[in-house]
C-alpha positions in Angstrom: -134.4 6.8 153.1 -132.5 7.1 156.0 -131.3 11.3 156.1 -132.9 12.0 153.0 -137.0 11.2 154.8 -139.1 14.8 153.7 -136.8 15.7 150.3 -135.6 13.9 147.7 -132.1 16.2 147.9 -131.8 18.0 151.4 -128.2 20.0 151.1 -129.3 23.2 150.5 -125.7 24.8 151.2 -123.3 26.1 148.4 -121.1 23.4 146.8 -117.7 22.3 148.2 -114.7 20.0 147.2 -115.1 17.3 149.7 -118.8 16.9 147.2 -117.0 14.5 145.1 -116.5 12.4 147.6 -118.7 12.9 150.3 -122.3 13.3 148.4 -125.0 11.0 146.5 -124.4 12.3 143.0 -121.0 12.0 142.6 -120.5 8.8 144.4 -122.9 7.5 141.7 -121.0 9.2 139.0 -117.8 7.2 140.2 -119.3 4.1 140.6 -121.1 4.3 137.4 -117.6 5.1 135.7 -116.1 2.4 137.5 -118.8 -0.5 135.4 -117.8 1.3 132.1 -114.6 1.3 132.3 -114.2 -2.3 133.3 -116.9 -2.8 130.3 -114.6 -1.3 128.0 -111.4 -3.0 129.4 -113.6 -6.5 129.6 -115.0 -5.8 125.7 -113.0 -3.2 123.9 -109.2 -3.7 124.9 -108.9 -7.2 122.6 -111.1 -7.0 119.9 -111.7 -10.7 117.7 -110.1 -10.1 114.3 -112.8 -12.2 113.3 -115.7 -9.9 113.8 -113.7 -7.3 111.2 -113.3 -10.1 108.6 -117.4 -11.1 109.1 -118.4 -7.9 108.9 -116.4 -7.2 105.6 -117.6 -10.2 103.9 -121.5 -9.4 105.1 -120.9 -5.4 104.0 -119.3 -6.9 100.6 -122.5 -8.8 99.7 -124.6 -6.1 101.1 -122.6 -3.6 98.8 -123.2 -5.9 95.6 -126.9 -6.7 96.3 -127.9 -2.4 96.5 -126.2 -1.7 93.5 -127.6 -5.0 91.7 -131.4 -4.5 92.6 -133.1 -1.4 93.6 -134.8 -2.9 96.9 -133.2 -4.8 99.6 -132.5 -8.6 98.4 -132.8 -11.7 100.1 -129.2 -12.4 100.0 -128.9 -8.3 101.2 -131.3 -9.2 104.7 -129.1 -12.6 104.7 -126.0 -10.8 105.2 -127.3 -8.1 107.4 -128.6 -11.0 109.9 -125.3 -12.8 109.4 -123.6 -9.2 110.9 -126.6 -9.0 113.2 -125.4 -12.6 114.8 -121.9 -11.2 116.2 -121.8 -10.4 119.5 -119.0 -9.9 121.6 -121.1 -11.2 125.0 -120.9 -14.2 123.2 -117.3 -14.9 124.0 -116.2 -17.0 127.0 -115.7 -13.6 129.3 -119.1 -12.3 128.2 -120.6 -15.7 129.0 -119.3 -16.0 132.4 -120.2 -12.0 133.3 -123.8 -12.7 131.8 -124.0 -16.0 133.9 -122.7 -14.0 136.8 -125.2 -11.4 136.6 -127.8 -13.6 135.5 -131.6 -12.9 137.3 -134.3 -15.2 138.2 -135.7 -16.3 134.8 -139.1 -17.8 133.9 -141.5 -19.8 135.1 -144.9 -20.8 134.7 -146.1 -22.7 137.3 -143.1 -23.7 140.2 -141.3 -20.4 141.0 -138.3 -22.5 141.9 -137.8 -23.2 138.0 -136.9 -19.1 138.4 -133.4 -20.1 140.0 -133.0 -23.3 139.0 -134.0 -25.6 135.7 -132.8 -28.9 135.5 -131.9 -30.4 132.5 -134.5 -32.5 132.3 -137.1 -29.7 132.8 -135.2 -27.5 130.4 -135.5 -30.6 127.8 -139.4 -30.7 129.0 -139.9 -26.8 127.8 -138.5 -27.1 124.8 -140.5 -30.0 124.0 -143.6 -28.1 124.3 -142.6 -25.4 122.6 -140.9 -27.7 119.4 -144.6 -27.9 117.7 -145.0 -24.1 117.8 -141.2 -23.8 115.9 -141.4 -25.9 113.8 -144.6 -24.7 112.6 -143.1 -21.1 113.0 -140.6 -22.7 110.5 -142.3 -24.1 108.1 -144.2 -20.7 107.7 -140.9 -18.8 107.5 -139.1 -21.2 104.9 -142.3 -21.1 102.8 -142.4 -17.5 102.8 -138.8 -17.2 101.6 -139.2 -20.1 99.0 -142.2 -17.4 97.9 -139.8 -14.6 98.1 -137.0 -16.4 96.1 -139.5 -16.6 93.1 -141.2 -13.3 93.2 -137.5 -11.8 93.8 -136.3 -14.2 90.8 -139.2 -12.7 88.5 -137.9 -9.3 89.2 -134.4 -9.7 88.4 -135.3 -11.7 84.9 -137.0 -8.6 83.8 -134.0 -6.5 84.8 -135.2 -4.7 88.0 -136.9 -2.7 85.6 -140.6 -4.0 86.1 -142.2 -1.6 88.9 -145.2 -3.8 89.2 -142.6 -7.4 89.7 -140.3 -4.8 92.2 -143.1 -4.2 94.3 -144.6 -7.7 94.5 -140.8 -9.0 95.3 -140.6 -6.5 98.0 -144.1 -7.4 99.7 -143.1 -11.4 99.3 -139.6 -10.2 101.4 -141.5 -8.4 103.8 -143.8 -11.0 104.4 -140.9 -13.7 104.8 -139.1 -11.5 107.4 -142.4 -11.2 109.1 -142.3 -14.7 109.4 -138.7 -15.1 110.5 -139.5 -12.7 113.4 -142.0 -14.9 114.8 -139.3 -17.8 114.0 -137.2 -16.8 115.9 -139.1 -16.1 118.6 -140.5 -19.5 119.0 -136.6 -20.4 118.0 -135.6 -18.9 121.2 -138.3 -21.1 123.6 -136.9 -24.5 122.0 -133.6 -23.5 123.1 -133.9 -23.3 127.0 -130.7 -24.1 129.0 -130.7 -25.8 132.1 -129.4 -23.2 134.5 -128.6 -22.7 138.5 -128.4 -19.2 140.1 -128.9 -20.2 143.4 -125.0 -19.8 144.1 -124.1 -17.1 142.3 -127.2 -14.6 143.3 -125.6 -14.7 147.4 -122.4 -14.0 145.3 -124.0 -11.4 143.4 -125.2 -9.5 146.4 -122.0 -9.3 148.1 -120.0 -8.1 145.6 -123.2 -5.2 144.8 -123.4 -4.4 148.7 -119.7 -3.7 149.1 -119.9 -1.7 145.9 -122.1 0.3 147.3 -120.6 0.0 150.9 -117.7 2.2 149.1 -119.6 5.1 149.0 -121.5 5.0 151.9 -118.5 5.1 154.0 -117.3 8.1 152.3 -121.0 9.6 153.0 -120.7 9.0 156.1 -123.3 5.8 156.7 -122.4 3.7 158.7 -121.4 0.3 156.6 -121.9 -2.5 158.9 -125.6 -1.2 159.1 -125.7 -0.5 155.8 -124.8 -4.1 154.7 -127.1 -5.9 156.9 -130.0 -4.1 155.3 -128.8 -4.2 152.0 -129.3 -8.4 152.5 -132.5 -7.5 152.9 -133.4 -5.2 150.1 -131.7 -7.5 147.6 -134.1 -11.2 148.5 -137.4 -8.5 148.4 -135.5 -7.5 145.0 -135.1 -11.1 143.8 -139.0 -11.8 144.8 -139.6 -8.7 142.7 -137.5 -10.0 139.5 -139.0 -13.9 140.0 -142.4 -12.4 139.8 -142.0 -10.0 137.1 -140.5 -13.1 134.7 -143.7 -15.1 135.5 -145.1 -15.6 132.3 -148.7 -14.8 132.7 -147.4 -11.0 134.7 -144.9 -11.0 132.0 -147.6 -11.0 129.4 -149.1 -8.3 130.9 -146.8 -6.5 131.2 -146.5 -6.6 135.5 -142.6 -6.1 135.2 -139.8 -6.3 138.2 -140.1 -2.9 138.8 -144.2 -2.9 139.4 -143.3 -6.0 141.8 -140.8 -4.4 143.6 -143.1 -1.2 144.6 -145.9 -3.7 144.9 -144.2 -6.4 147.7 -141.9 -3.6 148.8 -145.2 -1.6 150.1 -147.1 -4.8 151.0 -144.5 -5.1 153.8 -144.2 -1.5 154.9 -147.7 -1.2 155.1 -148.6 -4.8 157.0 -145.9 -5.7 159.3 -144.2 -2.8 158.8 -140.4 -2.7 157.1 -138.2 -3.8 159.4 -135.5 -1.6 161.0 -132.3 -3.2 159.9 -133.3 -2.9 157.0 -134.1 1.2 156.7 -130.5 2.1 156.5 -130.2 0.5 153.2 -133.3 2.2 151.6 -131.4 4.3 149.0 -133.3 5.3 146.7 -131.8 7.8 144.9 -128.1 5.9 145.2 -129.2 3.0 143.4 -131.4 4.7 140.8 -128.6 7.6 140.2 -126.0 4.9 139.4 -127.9 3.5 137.2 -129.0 6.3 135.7 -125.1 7.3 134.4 -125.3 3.8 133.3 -127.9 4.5 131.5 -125.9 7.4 129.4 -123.7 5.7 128.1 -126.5 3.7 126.1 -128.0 7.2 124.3 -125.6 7.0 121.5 -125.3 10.5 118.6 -124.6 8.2 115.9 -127.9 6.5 116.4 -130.1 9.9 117.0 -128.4 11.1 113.7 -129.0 7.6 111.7 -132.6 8.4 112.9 -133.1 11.9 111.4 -134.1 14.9 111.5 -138.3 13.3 112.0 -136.9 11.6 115.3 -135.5 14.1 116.4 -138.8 16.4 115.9 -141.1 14.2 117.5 -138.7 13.4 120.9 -137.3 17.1 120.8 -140.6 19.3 120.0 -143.5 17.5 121.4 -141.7 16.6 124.8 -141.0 20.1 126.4 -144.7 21.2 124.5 -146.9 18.2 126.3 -144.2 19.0 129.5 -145.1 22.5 129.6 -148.5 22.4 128.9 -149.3 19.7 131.7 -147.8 21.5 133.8 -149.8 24.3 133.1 -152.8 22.7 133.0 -152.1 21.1 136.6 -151.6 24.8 138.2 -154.2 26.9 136.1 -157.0 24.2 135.7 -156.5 21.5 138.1 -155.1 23.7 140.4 -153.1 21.3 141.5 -151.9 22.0 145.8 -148.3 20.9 145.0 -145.9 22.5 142.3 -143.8 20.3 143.0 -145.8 17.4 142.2 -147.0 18.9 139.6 -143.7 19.2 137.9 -142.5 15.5 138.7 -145.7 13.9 137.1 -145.2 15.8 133.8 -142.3 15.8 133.7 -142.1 12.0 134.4 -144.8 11.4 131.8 -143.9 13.5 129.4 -139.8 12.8 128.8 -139.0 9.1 130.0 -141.2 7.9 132.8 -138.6 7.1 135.9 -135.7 8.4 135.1 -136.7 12.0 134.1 -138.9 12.0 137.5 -135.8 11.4 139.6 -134.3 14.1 138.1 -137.1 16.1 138.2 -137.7 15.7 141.5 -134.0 16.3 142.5 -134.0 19.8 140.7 -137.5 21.0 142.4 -136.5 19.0 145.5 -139.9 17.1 145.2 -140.8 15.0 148.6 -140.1 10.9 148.3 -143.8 10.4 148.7 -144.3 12.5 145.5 -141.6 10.9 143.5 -143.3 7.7 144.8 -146.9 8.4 143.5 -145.0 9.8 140.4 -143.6 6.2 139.2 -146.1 4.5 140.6 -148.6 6.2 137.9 -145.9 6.0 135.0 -145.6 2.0 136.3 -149.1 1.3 136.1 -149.9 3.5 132.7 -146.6 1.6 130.8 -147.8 -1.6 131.6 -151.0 -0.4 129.9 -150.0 1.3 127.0 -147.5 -1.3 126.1 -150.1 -4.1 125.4 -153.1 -1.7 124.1 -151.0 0.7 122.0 -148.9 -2.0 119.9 -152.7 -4.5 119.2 -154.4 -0.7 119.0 -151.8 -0.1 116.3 -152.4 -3.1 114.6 -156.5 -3.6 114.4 -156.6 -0.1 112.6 -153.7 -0.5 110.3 -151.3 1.9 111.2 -147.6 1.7 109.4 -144.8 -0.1 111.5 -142.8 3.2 111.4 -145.6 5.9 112.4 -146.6 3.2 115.2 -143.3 2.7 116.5 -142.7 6.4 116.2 -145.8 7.1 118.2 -145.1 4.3 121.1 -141.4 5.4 121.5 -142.5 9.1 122.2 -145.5 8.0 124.3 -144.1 5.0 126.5 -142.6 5.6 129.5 -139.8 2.8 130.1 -137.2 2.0 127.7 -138.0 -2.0 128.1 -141.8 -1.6 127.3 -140.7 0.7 124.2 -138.8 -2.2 123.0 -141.7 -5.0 124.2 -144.1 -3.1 122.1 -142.4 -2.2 119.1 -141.2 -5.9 118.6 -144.5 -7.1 118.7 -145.4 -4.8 115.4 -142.3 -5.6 113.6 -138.6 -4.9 113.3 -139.0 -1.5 111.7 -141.5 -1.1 114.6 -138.9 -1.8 117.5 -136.2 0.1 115.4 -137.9 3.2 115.5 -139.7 3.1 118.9 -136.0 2.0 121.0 -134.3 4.5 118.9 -136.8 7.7 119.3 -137.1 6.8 123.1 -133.4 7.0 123.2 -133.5 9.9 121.3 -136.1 11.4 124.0 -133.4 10.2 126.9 -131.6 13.1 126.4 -133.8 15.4 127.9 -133.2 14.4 131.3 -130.4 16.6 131.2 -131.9 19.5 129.4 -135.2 19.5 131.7 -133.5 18.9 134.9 -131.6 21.8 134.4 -134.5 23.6 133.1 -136.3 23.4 136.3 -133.4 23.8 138.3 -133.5 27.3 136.9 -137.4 27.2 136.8 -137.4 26.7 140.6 -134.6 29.2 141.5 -136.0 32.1 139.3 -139.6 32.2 140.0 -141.1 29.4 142.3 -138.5 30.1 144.9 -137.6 33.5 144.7 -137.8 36.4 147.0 -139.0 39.6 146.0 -135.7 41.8 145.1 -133.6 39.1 145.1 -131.4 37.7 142.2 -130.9 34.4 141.2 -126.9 33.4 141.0 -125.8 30.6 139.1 -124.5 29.3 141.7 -127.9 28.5 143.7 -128.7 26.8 140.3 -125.6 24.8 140.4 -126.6 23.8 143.8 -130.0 22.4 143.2 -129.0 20.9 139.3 -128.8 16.9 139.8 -125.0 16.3 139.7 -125.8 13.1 138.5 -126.8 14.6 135.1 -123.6 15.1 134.5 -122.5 11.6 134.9 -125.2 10.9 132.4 -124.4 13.3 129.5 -120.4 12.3 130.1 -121.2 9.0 129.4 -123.0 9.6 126.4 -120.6 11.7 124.9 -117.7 9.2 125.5 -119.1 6.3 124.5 -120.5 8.3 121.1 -117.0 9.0 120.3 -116.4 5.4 120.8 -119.4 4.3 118.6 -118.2 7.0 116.2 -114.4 6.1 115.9 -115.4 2.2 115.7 -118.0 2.9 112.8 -121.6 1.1 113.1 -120.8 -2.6 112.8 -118.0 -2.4 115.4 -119.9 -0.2 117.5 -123.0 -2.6 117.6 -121.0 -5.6 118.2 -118.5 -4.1 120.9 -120.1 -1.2 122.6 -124.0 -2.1 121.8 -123.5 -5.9 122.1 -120.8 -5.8 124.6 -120.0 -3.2 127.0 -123.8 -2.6 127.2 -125.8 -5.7 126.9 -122.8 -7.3 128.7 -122.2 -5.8 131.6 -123.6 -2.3 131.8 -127.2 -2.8 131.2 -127.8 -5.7 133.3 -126.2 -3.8 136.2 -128.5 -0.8 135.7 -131.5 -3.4 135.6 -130.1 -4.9 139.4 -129.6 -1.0 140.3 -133.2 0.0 139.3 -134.8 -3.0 141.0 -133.0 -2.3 144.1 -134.2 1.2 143.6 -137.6 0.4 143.2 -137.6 -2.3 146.1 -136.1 0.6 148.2 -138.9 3.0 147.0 -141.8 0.2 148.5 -140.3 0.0 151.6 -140.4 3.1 152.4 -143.4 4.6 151.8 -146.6 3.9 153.7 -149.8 4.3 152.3 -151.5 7.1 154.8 -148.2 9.0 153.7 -149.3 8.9 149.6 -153.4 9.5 150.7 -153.0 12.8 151.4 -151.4 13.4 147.9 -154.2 11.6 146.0 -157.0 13.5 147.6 -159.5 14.3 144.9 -157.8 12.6 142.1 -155.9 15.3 141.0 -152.7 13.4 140.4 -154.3 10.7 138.8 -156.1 13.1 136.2 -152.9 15.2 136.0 -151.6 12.0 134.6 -154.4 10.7 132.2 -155.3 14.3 130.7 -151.3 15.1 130.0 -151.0 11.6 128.5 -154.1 12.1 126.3 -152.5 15.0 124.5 -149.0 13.2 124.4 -150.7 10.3 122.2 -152.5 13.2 120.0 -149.5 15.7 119.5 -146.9 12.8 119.2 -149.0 10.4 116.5 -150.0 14.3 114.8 -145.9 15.1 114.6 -144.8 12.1 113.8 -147.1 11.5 110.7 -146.6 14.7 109.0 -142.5 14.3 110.2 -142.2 10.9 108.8 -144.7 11.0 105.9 -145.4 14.6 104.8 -142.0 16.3 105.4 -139.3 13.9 105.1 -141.0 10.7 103.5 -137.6 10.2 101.6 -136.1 9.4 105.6 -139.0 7.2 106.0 -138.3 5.1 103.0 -134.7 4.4 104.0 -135.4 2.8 106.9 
């Protein structure tokens, strides 16, 4: 991090104009703007009038089926996966733009296969995987065949037979159980032959220069800049052909973990080379994809979730946040507040995300920030294999597990990892309380912005102004909330089918999200480079950090599991049993 070496924001001086133009945080709020609004030009400006007509027909059926049968159909979950199949990524723009943006995808064995797959190797995988469909298939059909006679049995008696309702209902669940795994082996028969090796030097040109934009009006100087960027991004692409190996992709060793992992390697063997230092920014990638990130923490979604999801992201996160920190200075006695503050906070809202804006509201050294998401890396890929098969040995409900994962699990991508492996329920309700729980990196960055300013900081007979508040709050933030509140009104106005195929299944999945996936990686490469170990040694003395991190944790997995059963089951069970 080239001026930015001791704190994670260094301008301690009152804000000007020239900010929006000449600092970090706005720079990624324009850029970040920049991605959605080409999204929504690329995706929204010229909608298919065939989506409205599918969607129509599949609501028409769906409509028929709830008032014909009090429990959701066959021919109901047909429709809803025929609506569920419309994308708008799928059309020829969103095909090239997801080709375009495309990463280094898996492999087994040769990690060239991660760039390119011939055709005949492509025909060679899906070969291998055929037996494993079509046995997948045979499972599923024979579950439905079941399903269409328990589901017959009901209907002949008139719906009105509790005891044939219920046994239909369990047959259906069983059979979309099956599908699930269907469809998963479904998608490892399909495997296209592929070639990135042109378009990733493409790639990283257009990204440096879109970065170079900003730099330039921060004052960097480009040509430098550019150079190290080259380097940043092949350490990058290392990071995302390791983390799609399949046996570190099992275990859940993603990009991110790589990236730290070979980033450091190099700083701390033959040292990070020095064309390459002044593209190490950190908080320029991560912040850019952080407003990304915004627009992707929808209101319709927290409010289709209720009132339960909304208690267990909204209640237990500032509690276990609070009471970490707490712990850290009272017991602990932990010899850095600041540290302090960026591993709960980090552990207790969303992992990386709410410890970048953590650390740039208590202005939190890099090599904090750095042992920070280096804990919340190593603790996701943890929880996100032993919570889901903890989950299922002891026979907890898809919606309490996935309830308790999304409130507990750091990254967004492990939420969703792990709650598909329970169920579809399970993934529903984990993505949408972490979401849910996203939020909060605005409320808590502010928070300790004014935290900080009014009693860690403060000077005896001294008032805190707003504006010293405004100065240290992470301008970013704003970025972040703006883009969740525009593209909520967009969600709103286009009504939940549209939204999900244009904005969800478009402007996000399409474009947006795989950006802030290339931004994060870059972020995280960045973050290896530039640390070196002796640096992060003085930090971990004692353990403190470490046992910050596990204790804090601990009682997040209590109080989160204890609020979400009696939310979800004692309070509101009539919420539960809609979804």
């Amino acid at each position: 991090m080239a001026e930015n070496e001791s704190n994670v924001v260094v301008d301690h001086g009152q804000s000007r104009l020239s900010d929006l133009w000449t600092k970090e945080d706005y720079w990624a709020i324009w850029l970040g703007f920049v991605i959605l609004i080409a999204g929504m030009w690329l995706f929204l400006a010229n909608p298919s009038p065939e989506f409205a007509q599918k969607v129509d027909k599949a609501n028409a059926v769906m409509a028929a089926e709830a008032e014909r049968a009090p429990f959701k159909t066959l021919a109901y979950y047909k429709a809803q996966d025929d609506k569920g199949k419309l994308k708008a990524m799928d059309s020829a723009t969103g095909k090239s733009i997801g080709a375009f943006l495309k990463a280094p995808g898996g492999w087994t064995s040769n990690p060239l296969e991660s760039f390119v797959l011939s055709k005949e190797a492509a025909e060679e995988r899906n070969a291998a995987a055929k037996s494993k469909f079509e046995a997948a298939k045979a499972k599923s059909d024979a579950a439905f065949a079941a399903a269409q006679v328990a589901e017959a049995a009901a209907a002949e008696a008139g719906f009105a037979d509790t005891a044939l309702n219920d046994a239909a209902q369990g047959k259906i669940a069983e059979w979309r159980a099956d599908l699930a795994k269907m469809k998963s082996a479904e998608k490892k028969v399909k495997t296209k032959a592929f070639n990135i090796s042109t378009s990733l030097p493409m790639l990283m040109v257009v990204m440096g220069l879109f970065f170079a934009i900003g730099m330039k009006f921060m004052g960097h100087d480009v040509p430098k800049f550019l150079v190290g960027f080259i380097g940043v991004f092949v350490v990058a692409v290392i990071a995302q052909m390791m983390g799609h190996q399949s046996t570190m992709k099992y275990w859940g060793i993603g990009t991110e973990a790589w990236a730290i992992i070979i980033g450091m390697l190099i700083a701390n063997t033959v040292g990070t080379p020095n064309f390459i230092k002044p593209a190490l920014q950190v908080e320029y990638y991560i912040k850019t994809g952080l407003v990304l990130l915004g627009a992707e923490v929808l209101f319709d979604k927290i409010i289709a979730i209720g009132i339960p999801g909304i208690f267990v992201a909204w209640v237990v996160t500032p509690i276990v946040l609070i009471c970490t920190f707490i712990f850290g200075q009272k017991i602990l006695k932990m010899p850095s507040k600041t540290l302090n503050m960026v591993i709960s906070a980090d552990m207790s809202v969303c992992g990386t995300s709410a410890a970048i804006a953590t650390a740039a509201a208590c202005r939190a050294k890099k090599e904090e920030l750095t042992l920070s998401i280096g804990l919340s890396l190593v603790f996701t890929a943890i929880m996100m294999i032993v919570m889901p098969a903890f989950i299922k040995s002891v026979g907890i409900p898809q919606i309490l597990g996935g309830a308790w994962m999304g409130g507990t699990i750091d990254a967004t991508g492990a939420v969703a990892a792990a709650g598909a492996f329970l169920g579809e329920k399970a993934l529903y309700v984990a993505a949408t309380i972490k979401m849910i729980q996203n939020v909060l990196i605005g409320v808590v960055a502010f928070g300790v912005a004014v935290y900080w300013c009014a009693r860690v900081e403060c000077t005896s007979g001294r008032s805190v102004g707003w504006i010293e508040i405004w100065n240290r709050f992470p301008k970013f933030v704003l970025g972040f909330l703006t883009a969740s509140i525009i593209f909520s009104i967009i969600s709103g106005s286009l009504g939940s089918d549209m939204s999900q195929i244009m904005v969800n299944q478009g402007v996000l999945k399409g474009l947006s999200s795989p950006l802030r996936g290339w931004f994060f990686c870059l972020a995280f490469t960045a973050i290896g480079l530039a640390t070196n170990f002796r640096e992060l040694a003085h930090y971990f003395k004692g353990g403190k950090p470490l046992i910050l991190y596990v204790c804090g944790q601990s009682f997040n997995l209590v109080l989160t599991l204890t609020m979400a059963y009696i939310m979800f089951y004692i309070v509101f069970p009539e919420i539960t049993a809609k979804i």
